[in-house]
C-alpha positions as MATLAB code, in Angstrom:
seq = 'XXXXXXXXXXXXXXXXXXXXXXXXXXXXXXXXXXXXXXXXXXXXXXXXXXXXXXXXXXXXXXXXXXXXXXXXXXXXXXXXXXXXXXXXXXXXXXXXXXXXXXXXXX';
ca = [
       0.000    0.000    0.000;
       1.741    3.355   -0.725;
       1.288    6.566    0.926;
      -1.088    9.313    0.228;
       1.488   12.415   -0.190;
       1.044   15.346   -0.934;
       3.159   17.363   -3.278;
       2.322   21.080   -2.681;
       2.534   20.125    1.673;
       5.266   18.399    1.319;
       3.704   16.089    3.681;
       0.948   12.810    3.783;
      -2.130   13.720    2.929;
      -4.441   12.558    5.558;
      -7.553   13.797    4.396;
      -7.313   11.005    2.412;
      -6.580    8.063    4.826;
      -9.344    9.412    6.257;
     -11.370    8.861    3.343;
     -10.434    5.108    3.172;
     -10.874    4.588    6.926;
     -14.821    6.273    6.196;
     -14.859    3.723    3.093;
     -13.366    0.306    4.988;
     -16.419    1.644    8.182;
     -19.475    1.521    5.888;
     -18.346   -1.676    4.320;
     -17.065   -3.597    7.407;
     -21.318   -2.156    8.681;
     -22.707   -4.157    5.282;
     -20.925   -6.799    5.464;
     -22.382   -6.919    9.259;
     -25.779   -6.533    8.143;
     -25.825   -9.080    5.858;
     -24.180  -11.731    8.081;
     -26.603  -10.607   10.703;
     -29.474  -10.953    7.941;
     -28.406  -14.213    6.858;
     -27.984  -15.664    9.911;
     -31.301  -14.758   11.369;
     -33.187  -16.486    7.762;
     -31.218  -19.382    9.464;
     -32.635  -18.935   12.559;
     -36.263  -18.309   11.740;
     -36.565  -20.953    8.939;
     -35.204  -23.579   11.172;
     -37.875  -22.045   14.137;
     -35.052  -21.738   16.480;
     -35.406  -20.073   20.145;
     -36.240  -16.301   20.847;
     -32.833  -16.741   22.772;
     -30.672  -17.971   20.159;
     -32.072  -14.798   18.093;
     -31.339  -12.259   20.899;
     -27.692  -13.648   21.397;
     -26.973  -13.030   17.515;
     -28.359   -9.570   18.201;
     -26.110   -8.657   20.930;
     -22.518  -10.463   18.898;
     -23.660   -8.574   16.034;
     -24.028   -4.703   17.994;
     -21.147   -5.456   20.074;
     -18.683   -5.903   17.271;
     -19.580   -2.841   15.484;
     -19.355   -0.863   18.435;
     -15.841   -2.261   18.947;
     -14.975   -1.488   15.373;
     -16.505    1.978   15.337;
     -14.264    2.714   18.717;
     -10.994    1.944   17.487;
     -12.031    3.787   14.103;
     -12.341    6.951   16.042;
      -9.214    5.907   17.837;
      -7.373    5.729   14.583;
      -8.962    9.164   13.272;
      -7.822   10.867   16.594;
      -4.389    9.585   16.250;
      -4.126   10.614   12.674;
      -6.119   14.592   13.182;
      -4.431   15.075   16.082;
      -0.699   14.722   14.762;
       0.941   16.173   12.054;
       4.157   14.443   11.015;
       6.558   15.894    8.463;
       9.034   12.858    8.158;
       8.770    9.777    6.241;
       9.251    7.818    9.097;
       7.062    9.312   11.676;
       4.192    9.471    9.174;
       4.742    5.637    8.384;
       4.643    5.231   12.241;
       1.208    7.112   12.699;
      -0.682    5.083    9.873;
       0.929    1.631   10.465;
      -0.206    2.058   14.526;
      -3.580    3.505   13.216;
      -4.287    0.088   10.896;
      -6.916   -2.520   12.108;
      -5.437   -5.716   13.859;
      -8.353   -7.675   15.069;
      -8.755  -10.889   12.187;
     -12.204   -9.535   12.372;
     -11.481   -6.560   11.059;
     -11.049   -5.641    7.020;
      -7.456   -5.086    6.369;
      -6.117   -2.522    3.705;
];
């Protein structure tokens, strides 16, 4: 993955990381809601427990809260700091990248 850097800053363009971190958010919350719509076809069809449903449920919220708290993590860390080296700005996005397996990598 290279870089987004901008020519006239002389700097990373984060603006655009940004942008990708917005992009890699709304698609980690389909992909969510259609596992979560999937498995509850499952569910129903097969006339499983009220319980079984409700358990799905709470999996399903729980993980996009966790991935919509270390987004904002990630967009605080990258707003908050303004590198003007090579390294340091290669520092800031590689700590700032998702490491959970369920989360979408870049």
């Amino acid at each position: 993955m290279s870089f987004p850097y901008d020519n006239e800053r002389k700097n990373y363009n984060f603006d655009i990381l940004r942008d990708k971190y917005m992009q890699l958010l709304i698609f980690q919350v389909l992909f969510a809601v259609k596992g979560y719509l999937t498995v509850m076809q499952k569910l129903v069809h097969q006339n499983l427990s009220f319980l079984c449903i409700s358990l799905v449920t709470i999996c399903v919220n729980f993980n996009l809260k966790t991935t919509e708290r270390s987004f904002k993590k990630s967009i605080a860390k990258v707003s908050q700091t303004q590198y003007h080296g090579n390294k340091a700005a290669k520092q800031v996005i590689i700590s700032t990248l998702p490491t959970s397996q369920n989360e979408v990598q870049i």
